[in-house]
N, C-alpha and C positions, 0 to 999 in steps of 0.2 A: 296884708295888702296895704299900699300908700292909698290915704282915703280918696283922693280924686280920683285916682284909678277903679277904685270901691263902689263910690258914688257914680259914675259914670256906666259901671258894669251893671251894677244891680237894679238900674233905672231904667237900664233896657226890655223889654220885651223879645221873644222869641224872633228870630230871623230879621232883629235890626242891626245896625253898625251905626258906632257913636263917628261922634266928629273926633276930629285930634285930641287926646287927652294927652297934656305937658305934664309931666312928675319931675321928680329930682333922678328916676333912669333913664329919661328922655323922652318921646313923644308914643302916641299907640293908639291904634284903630283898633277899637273892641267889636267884635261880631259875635251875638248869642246865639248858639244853634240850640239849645235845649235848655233846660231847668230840670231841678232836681228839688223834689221839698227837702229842709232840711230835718237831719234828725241827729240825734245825740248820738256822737262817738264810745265805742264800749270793748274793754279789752280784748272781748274775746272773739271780735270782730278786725280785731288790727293787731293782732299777737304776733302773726307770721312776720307780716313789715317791720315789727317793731324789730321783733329777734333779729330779721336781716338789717339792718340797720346799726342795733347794735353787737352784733356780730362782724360787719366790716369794720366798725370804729375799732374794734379790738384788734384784729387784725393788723389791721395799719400801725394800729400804737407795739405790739408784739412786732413786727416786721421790724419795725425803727430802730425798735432798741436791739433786734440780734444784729440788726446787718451795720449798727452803731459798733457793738460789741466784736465783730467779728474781722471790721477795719484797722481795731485797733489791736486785734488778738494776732493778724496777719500782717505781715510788710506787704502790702499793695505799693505797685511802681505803676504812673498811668503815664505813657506816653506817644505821643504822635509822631509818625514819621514822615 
């Protein structure tokens, strides 16, 4: 998080909205409906996310390189009429 946007969010209390907060992505009205204490993240808690996550990374990077491969393994003609 960009720290004015940090500072503005965490300073709030439950069921307030901040005024205009300016960052370097543009402006943003924060509204806090709830809070959450925090607690330490733990593998075996975030294992499934992780694997989807890197499980699509893979994906993509394998997809890249067959359909790299198979452009240039084929005479592809693209044209518009």
């Amino acid at each position: 998080m960009v720290a004015d946007f940090e500072n503005a969010a965490f300073s709030l209390g439950i069921d307030e909205i901040s005024d205009p907060v300016k960052t370097e992505y543009g402006y943003h009205i924060i509204k806090v409906t709830d809070k959450k204490e925090a607690k330490e993240a733990t593998f075996e808690e975030n294992k499934d996310s992780i694997y989807k996550v890197l499980f699509d990374q893979k994906i993509s990077e394998e997809y890249s390189a067959w359909l790299t491969e198979k452009t240039e393994e084929y005479k592809i003609e693209r044209s518009l009429s």
